[in-house]
NUDOTI-79790 format. One record per atom (N, C-alpha, C): z, y, x; atom name; residue in three letters. Coordinates in steps of 0.1 Angstrom, whole numbers. Layout:
<sites>
SITE    pz    py    px atome residu
SITE     Z     Y     X    CA    Ala
...
</sites>
This chain:
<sites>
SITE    pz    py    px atome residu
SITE     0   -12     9     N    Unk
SITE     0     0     0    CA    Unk
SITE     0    12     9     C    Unk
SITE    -8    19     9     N    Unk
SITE   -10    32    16    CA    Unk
SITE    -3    46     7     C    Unk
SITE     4    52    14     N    Unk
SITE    11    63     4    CA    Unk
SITE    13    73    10     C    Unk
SITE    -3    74    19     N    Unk
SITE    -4    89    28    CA    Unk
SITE    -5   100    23     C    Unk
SITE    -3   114    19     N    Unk
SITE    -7   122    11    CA    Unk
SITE     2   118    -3     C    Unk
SITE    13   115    -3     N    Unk
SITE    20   115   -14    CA    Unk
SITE    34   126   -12     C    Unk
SITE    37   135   -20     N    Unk
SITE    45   144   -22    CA    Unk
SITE    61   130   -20     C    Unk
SITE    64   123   -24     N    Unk
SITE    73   116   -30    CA    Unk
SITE    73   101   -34     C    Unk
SITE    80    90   -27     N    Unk
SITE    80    82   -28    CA    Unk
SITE    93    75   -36     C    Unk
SITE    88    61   -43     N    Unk
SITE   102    55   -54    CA    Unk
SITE   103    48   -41     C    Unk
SITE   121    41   -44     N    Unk
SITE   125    30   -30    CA    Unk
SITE   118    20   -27     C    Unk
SITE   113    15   -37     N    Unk
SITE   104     2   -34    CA    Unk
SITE    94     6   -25     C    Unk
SITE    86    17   -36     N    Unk
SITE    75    21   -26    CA    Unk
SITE    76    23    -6     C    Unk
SITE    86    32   -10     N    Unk
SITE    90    35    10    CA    Unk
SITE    97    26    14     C    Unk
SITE   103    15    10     N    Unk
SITE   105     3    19    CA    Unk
SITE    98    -5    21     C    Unk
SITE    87    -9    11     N    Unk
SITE    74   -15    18    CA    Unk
SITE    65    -6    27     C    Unk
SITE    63     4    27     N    Unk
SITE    57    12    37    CA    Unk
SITE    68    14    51     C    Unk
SITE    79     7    52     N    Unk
SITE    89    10    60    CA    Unk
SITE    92    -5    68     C    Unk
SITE    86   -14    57     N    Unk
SITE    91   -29    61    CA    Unk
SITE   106   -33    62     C    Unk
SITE   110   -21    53     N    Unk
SITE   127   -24    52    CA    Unk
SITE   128   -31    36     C    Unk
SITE   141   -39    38     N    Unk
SITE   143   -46    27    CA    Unk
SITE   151   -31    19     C    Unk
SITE   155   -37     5     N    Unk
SITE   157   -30    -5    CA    Unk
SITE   175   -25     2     C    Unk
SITE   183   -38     5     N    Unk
SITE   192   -36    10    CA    Unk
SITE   202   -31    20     C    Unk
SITE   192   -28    31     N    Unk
SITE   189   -24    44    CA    Unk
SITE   185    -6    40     C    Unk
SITE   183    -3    31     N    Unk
SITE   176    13    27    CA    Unk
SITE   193    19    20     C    Unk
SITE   198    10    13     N    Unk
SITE   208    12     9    CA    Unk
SITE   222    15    16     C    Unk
SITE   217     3    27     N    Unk
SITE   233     0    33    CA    Unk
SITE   230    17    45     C    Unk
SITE   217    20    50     N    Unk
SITE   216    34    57    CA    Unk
SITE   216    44    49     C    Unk
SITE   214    48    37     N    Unk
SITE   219    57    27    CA    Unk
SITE   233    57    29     C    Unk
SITE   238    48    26     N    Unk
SITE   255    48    26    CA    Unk
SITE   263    55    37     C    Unk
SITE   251    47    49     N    Unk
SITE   262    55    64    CA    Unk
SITE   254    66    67     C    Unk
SITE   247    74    60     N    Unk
SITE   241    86    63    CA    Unk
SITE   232    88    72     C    Unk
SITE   224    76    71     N    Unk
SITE   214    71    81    CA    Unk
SITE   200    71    77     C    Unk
SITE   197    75    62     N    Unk
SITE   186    72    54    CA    Unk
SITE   176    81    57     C    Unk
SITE   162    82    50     N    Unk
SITE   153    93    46    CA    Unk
SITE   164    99    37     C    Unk
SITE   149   112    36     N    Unk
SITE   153   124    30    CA    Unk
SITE   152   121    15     C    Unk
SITE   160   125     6     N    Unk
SITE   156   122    -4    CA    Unk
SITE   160   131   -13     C    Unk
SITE   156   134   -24     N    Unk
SITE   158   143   -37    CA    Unk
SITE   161   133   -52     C    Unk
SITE   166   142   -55     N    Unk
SITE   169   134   -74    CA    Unk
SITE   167   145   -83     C    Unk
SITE   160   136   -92     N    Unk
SITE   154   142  -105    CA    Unk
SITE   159   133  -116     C    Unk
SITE   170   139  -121     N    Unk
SITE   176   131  -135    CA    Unk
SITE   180   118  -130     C    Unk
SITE   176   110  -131     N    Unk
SITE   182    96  -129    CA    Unk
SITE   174    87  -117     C    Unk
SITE   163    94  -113     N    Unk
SITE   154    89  -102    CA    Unk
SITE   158    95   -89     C    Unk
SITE   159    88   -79     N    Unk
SITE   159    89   -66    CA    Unk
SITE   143    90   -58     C    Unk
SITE   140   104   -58     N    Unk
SITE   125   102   -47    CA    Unk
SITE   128   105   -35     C    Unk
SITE   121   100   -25     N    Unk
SITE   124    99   -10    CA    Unk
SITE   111   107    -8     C    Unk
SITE   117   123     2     N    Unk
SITE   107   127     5    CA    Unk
SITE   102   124    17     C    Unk
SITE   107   119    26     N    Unk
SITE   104   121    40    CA    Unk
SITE    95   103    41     C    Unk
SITE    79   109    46     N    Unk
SITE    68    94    41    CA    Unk
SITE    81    83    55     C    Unk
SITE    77    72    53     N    Unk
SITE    83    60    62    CA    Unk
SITE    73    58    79     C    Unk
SITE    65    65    80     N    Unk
SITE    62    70    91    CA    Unk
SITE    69    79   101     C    Unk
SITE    72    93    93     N    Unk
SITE    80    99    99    CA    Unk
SITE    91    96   102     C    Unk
SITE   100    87    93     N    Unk
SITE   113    87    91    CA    Unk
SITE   116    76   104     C    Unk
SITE   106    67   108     N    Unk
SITE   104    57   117    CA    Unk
SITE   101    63   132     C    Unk
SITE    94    74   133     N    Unk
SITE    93    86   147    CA    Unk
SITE   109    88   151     C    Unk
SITE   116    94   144     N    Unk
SITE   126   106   142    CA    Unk
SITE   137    96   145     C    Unk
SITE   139    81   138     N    Unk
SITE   142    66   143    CA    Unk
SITE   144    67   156     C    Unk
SITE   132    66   165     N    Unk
SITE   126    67   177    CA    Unk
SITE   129    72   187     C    Unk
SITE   131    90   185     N    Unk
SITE   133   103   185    CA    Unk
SITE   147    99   190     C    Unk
SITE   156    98   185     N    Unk
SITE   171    97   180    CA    Unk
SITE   176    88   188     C    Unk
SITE   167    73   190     N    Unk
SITE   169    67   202    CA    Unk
SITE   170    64   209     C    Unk
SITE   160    76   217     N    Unk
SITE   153    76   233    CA    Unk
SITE   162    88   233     C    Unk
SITE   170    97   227     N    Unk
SITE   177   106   231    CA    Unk
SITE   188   104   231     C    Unk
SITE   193    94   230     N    Unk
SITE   208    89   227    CA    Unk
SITE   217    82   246     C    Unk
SITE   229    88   247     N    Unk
SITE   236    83   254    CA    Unk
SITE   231    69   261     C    Unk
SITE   229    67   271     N    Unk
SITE   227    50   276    CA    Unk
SITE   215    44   277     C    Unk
SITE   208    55   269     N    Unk
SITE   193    49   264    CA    Unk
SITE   186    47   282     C    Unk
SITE   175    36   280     N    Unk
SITE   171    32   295    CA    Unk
SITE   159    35   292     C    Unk
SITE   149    35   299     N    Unk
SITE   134    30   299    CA    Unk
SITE   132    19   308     C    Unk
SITE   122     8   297     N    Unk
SITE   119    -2   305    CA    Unk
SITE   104     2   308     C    Unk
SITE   101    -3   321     N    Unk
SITE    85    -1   324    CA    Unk
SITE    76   -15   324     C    Unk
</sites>
């Protein structure tokens, strides 16, 4: 499922574009680890696409304490 050019994504949608289980989205919501997300009435949309949110992942930890580079 391609969901390039989408303002806003449902959880299902961005954890198959993320390859995260439904569980795993939740349990990083919880510890304040998740995408960006917005709520409208009873719906949870995730704004941040699962590309980015997978960079910024990345980002976070190549800049972290200990972090090595292997060659």
């Amino acid at each position: 499922m391609s969901t390039n050019g989408k303002a806003g994504f449902s959880i299902r949608e961005w954890c198959f574009d993320a390859g995260f289980s439904t569980a795993l989205y939740y349990k990083r919501q919880r510890n304040g680890l998740g995408p960006r997300v917005t709520h409208v009435g009873r719906r949870t949309i995730i704004t941040e696409p699962a590309s980015e949110y997978l960079k910024r992942l990345d980002l976070e930890a190549a800049s972290a304490p200990g972090h090595a580079e292997f060659a």
